[in-house]
ZAKELO-392072 format. One record per residue: residue in three letters; y, x, z of N, C-alpha, C in turn. Coordinates in steps of 0.05 Angstrom, whole numbers, plus 32768, in hexadecimal, padded with zeros to 4 digits. Atoms other than C-alpha are relative to their C-alpha. Example, Ala and Ser with C-alpha at 12.3 -4.5 7.8 and 13.67 -1.06 7.14 Angstrom:
<sites>
+-----+------+------+------+------+------+------+------+------+------+
:   r :  n_v :  n_u :  n_w : ca_v : ca_u : ca_w :  c_v :  c_u :  c_w :
+-----+------+------+------+------+------+------+------+------+------+
: ALA : 7FE8 : 8012 : 8000 : 7FA6 : 80F6 : 809C : 8018 : 8012 : 8000 :
: SER : 7FE8 : 7FF0 : 7FFF : 7FEB : 8111 : 808F : 8016 : 7FF1 : 800E :
+-----+------+------+------+------+------+------+------+------+------+
</sites>
This chain:
<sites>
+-----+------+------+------+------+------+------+------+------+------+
:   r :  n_v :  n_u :  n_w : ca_v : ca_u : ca_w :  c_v :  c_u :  c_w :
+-----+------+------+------+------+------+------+------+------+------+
: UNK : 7FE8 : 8011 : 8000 : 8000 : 8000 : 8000 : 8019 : 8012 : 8000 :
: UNK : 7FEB : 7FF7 : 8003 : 8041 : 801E : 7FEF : 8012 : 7FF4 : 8014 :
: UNK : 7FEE : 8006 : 7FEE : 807F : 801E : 801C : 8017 : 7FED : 7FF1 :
: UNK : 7FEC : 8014 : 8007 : 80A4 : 7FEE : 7FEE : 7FEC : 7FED : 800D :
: UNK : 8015 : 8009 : 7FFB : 8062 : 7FBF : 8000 : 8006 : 8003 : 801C :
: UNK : 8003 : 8001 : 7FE5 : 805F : 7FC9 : 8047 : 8023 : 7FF8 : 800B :
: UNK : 7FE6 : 8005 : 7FF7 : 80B4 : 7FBD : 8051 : 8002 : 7FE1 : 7FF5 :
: UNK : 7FF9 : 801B : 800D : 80AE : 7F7B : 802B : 8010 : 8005 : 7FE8 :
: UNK : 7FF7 : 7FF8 : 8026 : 80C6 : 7F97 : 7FE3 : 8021 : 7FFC : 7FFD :
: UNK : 7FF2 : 7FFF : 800E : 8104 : 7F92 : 7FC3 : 801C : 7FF5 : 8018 :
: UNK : 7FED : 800A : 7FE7 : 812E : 7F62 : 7FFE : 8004 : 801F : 8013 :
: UNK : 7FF8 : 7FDF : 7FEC : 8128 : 7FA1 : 802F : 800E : 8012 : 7FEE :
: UNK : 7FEE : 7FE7 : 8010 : 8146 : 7FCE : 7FFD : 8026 : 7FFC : 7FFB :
: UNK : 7FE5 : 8013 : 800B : 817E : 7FA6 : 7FED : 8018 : 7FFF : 8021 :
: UNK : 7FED : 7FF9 : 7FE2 : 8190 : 7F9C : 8039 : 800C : 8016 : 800D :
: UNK : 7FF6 : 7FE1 : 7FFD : 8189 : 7FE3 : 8046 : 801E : 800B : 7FFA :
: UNK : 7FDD : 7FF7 : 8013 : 81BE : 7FF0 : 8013 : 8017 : 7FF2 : 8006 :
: UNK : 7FEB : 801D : 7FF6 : 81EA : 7FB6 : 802C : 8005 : 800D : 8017 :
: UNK : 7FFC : 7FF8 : 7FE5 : 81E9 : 7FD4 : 8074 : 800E : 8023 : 7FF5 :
: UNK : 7FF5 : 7FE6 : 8007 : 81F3 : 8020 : 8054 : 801D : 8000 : 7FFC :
: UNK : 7FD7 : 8004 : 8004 : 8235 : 800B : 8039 : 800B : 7FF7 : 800A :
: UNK : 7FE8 : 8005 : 7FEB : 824E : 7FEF : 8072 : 8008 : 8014 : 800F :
: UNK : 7FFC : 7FE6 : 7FE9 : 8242 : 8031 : 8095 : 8015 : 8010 : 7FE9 :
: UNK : 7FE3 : 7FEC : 800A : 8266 : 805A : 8055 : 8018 : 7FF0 : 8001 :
: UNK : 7FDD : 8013 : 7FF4 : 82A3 : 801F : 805D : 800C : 8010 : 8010 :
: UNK : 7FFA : 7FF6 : 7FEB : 82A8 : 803D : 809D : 800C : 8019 : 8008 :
: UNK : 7FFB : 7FDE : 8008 : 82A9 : 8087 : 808C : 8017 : 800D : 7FF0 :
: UNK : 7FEA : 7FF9 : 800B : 82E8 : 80A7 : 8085 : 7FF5 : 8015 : 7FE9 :
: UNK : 8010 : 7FEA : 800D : 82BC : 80E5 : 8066 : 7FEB : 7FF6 : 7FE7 :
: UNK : 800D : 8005 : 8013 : 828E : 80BB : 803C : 800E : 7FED : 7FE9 :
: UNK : 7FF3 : 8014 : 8011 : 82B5 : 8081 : 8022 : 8013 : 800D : 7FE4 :
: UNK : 7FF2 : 7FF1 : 8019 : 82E7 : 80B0 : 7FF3 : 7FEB : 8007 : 7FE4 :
: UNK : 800D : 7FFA : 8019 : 82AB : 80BA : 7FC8 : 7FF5 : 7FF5 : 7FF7 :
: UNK : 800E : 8019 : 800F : 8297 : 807A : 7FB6 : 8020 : 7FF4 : 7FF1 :
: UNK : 7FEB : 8011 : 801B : 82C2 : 8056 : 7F78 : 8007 : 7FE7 : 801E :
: UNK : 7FFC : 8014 : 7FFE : 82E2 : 801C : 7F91 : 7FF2 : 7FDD : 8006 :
: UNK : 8017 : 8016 : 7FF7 : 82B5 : 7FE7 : 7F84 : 7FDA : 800C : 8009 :
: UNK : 8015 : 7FF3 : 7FF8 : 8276 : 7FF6 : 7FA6 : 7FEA : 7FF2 : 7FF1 :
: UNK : 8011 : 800B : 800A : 824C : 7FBE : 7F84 : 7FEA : 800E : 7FED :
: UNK : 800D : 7FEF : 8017 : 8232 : 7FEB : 7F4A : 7FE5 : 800E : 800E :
: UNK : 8014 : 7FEC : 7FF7 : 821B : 8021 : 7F7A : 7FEC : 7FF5 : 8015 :
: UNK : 800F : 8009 : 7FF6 : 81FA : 7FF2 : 7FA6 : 7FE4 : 7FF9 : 7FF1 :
: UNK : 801A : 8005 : 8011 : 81D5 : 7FD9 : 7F6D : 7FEE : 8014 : 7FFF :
: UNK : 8009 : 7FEB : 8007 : 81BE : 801E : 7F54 : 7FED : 8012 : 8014 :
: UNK : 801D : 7FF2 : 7FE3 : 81A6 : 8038 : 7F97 : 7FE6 : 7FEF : 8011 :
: UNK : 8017 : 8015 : 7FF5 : 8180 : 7FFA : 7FB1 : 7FEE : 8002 : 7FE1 :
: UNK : 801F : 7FFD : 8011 : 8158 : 8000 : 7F69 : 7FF2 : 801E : 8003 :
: UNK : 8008 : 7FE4 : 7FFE : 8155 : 8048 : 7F73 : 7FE8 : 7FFC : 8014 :
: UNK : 8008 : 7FFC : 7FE6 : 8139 : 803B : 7FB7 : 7FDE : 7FF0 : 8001 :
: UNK : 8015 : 800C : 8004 : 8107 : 8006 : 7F9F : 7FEB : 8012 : 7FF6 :
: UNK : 8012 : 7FE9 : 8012 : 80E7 : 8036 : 7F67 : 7FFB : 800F : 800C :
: UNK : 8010 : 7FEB : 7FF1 : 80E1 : 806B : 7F94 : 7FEE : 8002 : 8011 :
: UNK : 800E : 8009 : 7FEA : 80BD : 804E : 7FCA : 7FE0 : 7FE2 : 7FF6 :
: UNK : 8021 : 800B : 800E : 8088 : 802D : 7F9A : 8001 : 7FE4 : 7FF5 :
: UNK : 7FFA : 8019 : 8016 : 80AA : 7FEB : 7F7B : 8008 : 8006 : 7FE3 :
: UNK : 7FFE : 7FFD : 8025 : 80B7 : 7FDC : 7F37 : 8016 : 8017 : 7FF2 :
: UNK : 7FEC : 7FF4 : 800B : 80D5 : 8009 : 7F0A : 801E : 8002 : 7FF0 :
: UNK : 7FE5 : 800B : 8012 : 8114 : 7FE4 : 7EF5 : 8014 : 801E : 7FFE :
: UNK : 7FE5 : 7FED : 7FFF : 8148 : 801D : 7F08 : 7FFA : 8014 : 7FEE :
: UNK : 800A : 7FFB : 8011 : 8126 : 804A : 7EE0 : 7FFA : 7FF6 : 7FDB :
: UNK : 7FFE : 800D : 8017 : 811A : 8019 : 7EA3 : 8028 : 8000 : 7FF8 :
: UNK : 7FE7 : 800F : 7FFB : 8165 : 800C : 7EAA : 8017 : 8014 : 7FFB :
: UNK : 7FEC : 7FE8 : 7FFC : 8185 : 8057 : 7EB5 : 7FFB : 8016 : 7FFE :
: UNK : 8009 : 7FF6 : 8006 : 815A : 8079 : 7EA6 : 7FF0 : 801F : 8015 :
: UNK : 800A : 7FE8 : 7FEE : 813D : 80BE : 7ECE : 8013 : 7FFC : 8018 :
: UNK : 7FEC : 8002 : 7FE5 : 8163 : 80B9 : 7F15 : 800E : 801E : 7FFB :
: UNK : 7FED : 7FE8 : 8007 : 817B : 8106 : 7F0B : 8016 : 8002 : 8010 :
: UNK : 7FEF : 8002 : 7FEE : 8196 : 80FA : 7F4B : 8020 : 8017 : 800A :
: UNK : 7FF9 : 7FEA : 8007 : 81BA : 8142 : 7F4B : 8016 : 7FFC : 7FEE :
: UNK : 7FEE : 7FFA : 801C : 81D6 : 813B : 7F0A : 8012 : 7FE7 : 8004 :
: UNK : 7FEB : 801C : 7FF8 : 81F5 : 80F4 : 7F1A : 8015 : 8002 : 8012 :
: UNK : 7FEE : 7FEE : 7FE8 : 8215 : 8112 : 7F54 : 8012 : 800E : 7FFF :
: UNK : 7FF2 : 7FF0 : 7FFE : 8232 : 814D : 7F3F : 8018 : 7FF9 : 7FF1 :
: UNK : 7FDC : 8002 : 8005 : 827D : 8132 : 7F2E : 800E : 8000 : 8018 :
: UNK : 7FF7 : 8006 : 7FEB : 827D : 8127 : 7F76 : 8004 : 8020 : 8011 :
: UNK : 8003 : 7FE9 : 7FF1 : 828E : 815F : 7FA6 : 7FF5 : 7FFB : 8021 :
: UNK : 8011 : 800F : 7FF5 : 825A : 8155 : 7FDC : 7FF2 : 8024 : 800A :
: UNK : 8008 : 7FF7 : 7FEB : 8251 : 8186 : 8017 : 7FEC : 7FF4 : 801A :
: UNK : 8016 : 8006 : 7FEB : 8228 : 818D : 8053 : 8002 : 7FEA : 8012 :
: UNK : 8004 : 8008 : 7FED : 8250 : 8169 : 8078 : 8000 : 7FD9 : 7FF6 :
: UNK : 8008 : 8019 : 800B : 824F : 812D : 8043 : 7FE4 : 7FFD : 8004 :
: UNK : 801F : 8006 : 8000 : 8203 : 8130 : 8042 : 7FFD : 7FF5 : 801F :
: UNK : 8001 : 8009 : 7FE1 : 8208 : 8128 : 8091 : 8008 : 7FE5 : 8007 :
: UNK : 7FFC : 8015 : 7FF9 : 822A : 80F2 : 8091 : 7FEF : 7FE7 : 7FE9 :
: UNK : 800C : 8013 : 8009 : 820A : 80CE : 805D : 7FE7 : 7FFA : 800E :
: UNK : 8014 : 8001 : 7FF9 : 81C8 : 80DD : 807C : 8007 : 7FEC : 801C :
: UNK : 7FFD : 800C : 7FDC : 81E9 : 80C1 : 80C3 : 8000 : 7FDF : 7FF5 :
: UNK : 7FF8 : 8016 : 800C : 8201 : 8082 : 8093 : 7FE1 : 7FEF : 7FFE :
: UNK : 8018 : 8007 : 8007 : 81BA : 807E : 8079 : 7FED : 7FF6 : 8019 :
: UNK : 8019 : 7FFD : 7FEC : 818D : 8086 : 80B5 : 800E : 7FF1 : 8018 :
: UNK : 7FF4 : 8016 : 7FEF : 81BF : 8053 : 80DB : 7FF0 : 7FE1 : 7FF6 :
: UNK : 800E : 8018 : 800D : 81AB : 801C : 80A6 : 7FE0 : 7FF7 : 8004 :
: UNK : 8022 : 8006 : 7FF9 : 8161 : 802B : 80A5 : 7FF7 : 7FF9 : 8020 :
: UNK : 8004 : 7FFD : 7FE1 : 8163 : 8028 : 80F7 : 8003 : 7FE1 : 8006 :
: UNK : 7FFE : 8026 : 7FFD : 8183 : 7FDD : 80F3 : 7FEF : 7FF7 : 7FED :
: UNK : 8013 : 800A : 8012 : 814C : 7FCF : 80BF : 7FEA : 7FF1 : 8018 :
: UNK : 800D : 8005 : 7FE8 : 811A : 7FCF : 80FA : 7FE4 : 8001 : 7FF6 :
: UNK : 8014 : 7FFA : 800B : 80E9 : 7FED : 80CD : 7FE9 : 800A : 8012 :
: UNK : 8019 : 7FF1 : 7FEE : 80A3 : 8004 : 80E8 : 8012 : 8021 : 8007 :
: UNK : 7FF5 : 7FDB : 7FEF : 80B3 : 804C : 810A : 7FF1 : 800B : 7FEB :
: UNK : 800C : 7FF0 : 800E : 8082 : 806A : 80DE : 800C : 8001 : 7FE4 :
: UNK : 7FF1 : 8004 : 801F : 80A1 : 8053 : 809B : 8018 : 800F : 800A :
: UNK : 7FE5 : 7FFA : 8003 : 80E4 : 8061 : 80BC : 7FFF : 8017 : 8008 :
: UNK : 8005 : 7FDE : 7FF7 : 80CE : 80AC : 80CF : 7FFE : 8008 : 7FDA :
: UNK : 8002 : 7FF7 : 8012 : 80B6 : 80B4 : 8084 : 8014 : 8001 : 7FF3 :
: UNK : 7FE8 : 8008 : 8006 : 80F8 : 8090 : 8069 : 8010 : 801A : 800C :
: UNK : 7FED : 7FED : 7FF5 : 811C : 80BF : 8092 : 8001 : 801C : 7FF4 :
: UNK : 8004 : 7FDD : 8017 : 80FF : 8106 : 8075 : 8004 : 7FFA : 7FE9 :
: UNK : 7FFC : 7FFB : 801F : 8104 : 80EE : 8031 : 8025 : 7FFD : 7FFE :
: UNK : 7FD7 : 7FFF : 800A : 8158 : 80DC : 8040 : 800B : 8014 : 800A :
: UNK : 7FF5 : 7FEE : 8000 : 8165 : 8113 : 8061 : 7FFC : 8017 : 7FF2 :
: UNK : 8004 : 7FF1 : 8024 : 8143 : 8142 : 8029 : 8010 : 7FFF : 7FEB :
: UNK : 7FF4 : 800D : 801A : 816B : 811A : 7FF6 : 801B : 800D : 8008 :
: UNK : 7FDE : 7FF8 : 7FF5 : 81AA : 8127 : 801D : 8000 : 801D : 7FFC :
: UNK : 7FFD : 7FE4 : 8002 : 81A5 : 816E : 8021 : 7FF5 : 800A : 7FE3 :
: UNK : 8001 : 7FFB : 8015 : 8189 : 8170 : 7FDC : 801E : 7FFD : 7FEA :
: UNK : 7FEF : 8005 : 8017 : 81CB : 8153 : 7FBC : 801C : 8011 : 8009 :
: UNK : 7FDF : 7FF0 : 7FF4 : 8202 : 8188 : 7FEA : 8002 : 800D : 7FE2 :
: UNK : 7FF5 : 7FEB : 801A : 8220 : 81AA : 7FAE : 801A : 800C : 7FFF :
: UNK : 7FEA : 7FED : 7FF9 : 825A : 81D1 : 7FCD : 8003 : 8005 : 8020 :
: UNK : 8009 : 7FF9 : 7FE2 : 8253 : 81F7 : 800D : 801D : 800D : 800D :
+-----+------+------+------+------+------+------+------+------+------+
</sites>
């Protein structure tokens, strides 16, 4: 059973991301690097989030390779952005009220991601 499958699929992803951007709102440090309307990137990361975690491959059909990295780099995105996003992140997944074990795996794969996308030190 995949961890889209065991969260209840596609709804949990969506909330996630709904709760995430209330936390970057909040963030004097994160908020500057999101556009204006957030709707888009909500979309894009809740499919992201689905496909990765073992639901359908729409975001992919849709946008092709994630190339997470390369999507990124217009942004200037230090350690201490990764930190806070990861604090942003791992706030959301905590009010989810996910199993502990999902939300332990969830957790190494966002803070990996985070520290995978610093690209100025």
């Amino acid at each position: 059973m995949t961890v889209y499958e065991q969260v209840g699929g596609t709804e949990f992803f969506t909330a996630l991301v709904e709760r995430f951007y209330v936390h970057v709102e909040q963030d004097p440090l994160l908020r500057p690097l999101y556009p204006e309307d957030l709707e888009p990137g909500k979309a894009h990361l809740a499919g992201f989030l689905v496909q990765y975690w073992g639901g359908p491959g729409t975001y992919s059909d849709e946008r092709g390779h994630p190339r997470l990295r390369m999507r990124h780099a217009p942004f200037v995105i230090g350690p201490e952005h990764a930190q806070a996003w990861f604090a942003a992140m791992s706030a959301a997944l905590r009010e989810s009220g996910v199993d502990p074990e999902i939300e332990q795996q969830m957790l190494t794969y966002f803070a990996d991601a985070a520290e995978f996308m610093i690209n100025q030190y």
